[in-house]
N, C-alpha and C positions, 0 to 999 in steps of 0.2 A: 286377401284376394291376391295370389294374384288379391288386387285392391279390388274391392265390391264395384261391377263395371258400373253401376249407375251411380255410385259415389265421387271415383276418378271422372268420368263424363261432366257429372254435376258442376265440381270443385273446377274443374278448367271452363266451362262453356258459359255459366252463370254467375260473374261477380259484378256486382252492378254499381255504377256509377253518376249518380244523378245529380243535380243542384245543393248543396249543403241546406239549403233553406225546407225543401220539400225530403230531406234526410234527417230533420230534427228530434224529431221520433220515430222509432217501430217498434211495430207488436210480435213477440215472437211467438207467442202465442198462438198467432193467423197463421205462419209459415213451421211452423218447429212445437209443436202444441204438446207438454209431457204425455207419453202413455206408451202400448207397446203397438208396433205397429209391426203386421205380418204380410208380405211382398211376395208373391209370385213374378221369377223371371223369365221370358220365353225366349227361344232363338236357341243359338249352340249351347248345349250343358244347359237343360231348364234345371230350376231350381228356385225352394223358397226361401224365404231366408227373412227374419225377426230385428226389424232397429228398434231399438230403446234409447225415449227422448226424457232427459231428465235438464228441468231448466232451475236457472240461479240465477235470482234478480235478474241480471239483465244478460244474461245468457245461457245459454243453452248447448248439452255434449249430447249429439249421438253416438250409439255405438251398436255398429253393426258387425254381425259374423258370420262370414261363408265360407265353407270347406274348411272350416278350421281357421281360420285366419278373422282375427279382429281388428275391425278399423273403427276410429273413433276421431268425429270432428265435433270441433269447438265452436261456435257460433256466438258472438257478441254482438249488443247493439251499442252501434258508436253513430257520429253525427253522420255518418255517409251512409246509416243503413245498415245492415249484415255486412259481420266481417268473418270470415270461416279460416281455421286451420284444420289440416288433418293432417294425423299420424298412424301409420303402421302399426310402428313399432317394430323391432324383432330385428332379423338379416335384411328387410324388404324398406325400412325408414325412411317412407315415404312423407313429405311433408309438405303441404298445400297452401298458400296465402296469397288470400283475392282482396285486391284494394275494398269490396263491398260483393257482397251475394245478393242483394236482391232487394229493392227499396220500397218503403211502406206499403200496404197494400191500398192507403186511401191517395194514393197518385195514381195509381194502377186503371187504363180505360184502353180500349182498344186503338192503335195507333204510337201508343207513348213505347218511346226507344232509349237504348240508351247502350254507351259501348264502355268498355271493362279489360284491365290486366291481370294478369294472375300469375304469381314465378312456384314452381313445382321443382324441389330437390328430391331426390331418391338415391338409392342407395348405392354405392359404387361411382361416386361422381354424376351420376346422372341428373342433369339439370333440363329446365323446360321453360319456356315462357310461350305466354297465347293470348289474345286479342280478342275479344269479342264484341259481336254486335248481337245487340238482344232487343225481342220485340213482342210486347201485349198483341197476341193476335185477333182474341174475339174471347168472349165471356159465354160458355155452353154449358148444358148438360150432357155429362159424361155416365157410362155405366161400368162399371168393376167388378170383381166379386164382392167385394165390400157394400155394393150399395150404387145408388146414382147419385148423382153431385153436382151443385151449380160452380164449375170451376174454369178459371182463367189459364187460357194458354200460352204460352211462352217459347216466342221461338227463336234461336240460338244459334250464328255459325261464328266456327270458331275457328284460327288460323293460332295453331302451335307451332314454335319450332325446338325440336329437341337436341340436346346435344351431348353426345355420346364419350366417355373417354378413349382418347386415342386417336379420334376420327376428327378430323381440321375441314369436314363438311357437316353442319346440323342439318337435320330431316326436319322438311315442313309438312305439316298436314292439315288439310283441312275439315272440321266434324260438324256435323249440323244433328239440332237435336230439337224435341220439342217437350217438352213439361207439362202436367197440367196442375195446378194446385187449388188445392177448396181452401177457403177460408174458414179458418177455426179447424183443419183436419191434416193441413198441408198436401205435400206429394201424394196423388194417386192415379197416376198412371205418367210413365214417359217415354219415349222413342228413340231411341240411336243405333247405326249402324246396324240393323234387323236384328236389336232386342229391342222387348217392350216389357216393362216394369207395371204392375196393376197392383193398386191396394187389395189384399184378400180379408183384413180386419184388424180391427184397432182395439186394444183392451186401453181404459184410460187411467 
């Protein structure tokens, strides 16, 4: 990608950081479930595009490719929940690491928040850090091309700031985004700056 936009969005807006107690465990299974999963993008440049989840004991590598470009994040469970990297790879060496992505789904109830850092290197010097606030917002039924789904939403704003080589001023930004994820099926649909991400099918 360019980085796959709902990959980059993901990896900066959702690292999550809850009580070590209520982090003792997670199932990657509920969020990251092996299989191949096929995504319609809409907004500028649609586009579909094929992740592949293959997990290992206690974690799990996606890897996605758009337009030629392969990204591929690493997901472990550690005591704080999901911890993610991601790599590029190539000229673009893009690389991601969130103190936690996302904490059990049996804490998970509408109201429960929680805030998160995440530092982002890329290639050419380019560095990033961003702050998030993250928040269960209601537990619905969703429909996709994939199917309907009883999935929890997840909403996300995020304050980055980047900083550029050469430039003795970092650019702040702010992005807000919303998630929604099935249990046992993961991501199937999300929202950010007018793209929207839908599961189209899951081979398992």
């Amino acid at each position: 990608m360019r980085v796959p936009t709902h990959r980059l969005i993901l990896s900066v807006t959702l690292a999550a950081l809850a009580s070590p107690a209520a982090h003792a465990a997670c199932a990657l299974k509920d969020v990251f479930p092996s299989g191949v999963y096929t995504y319609r993008m809409s907004g500028p440049g649609p586009t579909t595009y094929t992740t592949t989840n293959a997990a290992k004991s206690n974690s799990v590598t996606s890897t996605t490719t758009v337009a030629g470009t392969t990204t591929s994040m690493t997901w472990a469970c550690t005591a704080k929940g999901l911890t993610g990297t991601m790599s590029t790879g190539g000229k673009d060496n893009l690389t991601t690491t969130s103190s936690a992505f996302l904490p059990p789904l049996n804490v998970w109830r509408p109201g429960y928040s929680w805030k998160s850092d995440q530092n982002v290197k890329m290639g050419g010097g380019i560095t990033a850090k961003s702050t998030s606030v993250n928040k269960i917002v209601t537990r619905e039924a969703v429909k996709v091309p994939a199917g309907t789904f009883t999935a929890w939403r997840l909403d996300t704003t995020s304050t980055m700031t980047m900083t550029l080589p050469g430039s003795s001023a970092p650019k702040t930004t702010t992005i807000k985004s919303s998630v929604w994820y099935a249990p046992g099926t993961g991501m199937i649909r999300s929202e950010n700056s007018g793209v929207t991400i839908e599961l189209v099918k899951v081979k398992r």
